[in-house]
C-alpha positions as CSV (number, residue, x, y, z in Angstrom):
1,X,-18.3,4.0,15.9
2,X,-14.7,3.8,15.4
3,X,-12.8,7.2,15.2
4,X,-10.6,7.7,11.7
5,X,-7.6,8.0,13.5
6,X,-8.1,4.4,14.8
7,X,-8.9,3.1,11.4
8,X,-5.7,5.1,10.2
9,X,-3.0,3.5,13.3
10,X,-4.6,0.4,12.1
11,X,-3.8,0.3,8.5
12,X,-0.2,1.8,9.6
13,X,0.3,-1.3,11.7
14,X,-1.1,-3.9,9.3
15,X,1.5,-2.3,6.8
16,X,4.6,-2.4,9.1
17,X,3.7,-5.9,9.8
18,X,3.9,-6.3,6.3
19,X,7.7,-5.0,5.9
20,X,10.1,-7.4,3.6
21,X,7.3,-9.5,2.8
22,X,5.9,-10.1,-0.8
23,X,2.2,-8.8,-1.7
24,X,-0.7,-8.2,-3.9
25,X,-1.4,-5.1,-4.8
26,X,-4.4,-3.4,-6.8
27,X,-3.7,0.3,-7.9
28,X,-6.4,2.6,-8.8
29,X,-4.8,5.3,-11.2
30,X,-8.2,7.1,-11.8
31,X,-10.3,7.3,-15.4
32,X,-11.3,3.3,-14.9
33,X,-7.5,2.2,-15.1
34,X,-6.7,-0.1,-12.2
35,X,-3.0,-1.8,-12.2
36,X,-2.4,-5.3,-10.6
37,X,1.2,-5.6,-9.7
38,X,3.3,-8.1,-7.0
39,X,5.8,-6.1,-4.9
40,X,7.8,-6.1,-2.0
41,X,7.2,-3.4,1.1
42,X,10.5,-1.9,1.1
43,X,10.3,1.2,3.8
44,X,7.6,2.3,6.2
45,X,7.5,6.0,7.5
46,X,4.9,7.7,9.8
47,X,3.2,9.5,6.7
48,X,4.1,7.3,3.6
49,X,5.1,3.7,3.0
50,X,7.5,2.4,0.3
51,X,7.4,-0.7,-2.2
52,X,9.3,-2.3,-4.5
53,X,7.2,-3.1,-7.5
54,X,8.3,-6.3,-10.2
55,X,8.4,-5.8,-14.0
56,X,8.0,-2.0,-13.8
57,X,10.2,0.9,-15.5
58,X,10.5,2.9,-11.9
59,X,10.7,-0.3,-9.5
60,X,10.1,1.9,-6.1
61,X,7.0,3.4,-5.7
62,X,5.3,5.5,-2.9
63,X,1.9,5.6,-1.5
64,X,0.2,7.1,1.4
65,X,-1.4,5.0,4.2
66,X,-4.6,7.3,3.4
67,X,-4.6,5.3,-0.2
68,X,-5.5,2.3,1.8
69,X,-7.7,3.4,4.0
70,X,-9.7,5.7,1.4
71,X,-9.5,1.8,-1.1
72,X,-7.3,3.4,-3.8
73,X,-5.2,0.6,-2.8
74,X,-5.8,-3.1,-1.8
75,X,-3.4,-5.3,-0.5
76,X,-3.7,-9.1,0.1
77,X,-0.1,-10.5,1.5
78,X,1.3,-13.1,-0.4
């Protein structure tokens, strides 16, 4: 069995690799509301990660790598 630390370095790296690229992205915002936006990884910083988000009000948005790994957030790459 993999250790969550492992499974955490891993979704940090997938996510750097990711940098300046466009992607998919599928929020869960809670009470049944999911949002299905296209955005751009802007910054990437040992806790958080930044993105640029098309069409939206507040264009740059932050999320935690935890998000990912917990599948608040799914992201296919473009």
């Amino acid at each position: 069995m993999k250790r969550p630390t492992d499974q955490l370095l891993n979704v940090k790296e997938k996510i750097a690799s990711l940098k300046g690229m466009e992607i998919e992205m599928s929020i869960n915002r809670g009470r049944k509301k999911f949002d299905n936006v296209s955005a751009t990884v802007a910054d990437v910083y040992p806790s958080v990660f930044t993105v640029k988000i098309k069409g939206v009000k507040q264009p740059l948005q932050t999320f935690s790598y935890f998000d990912v790994l917990c599948g608040n957030i799914t992201i296919q790459s473009s």
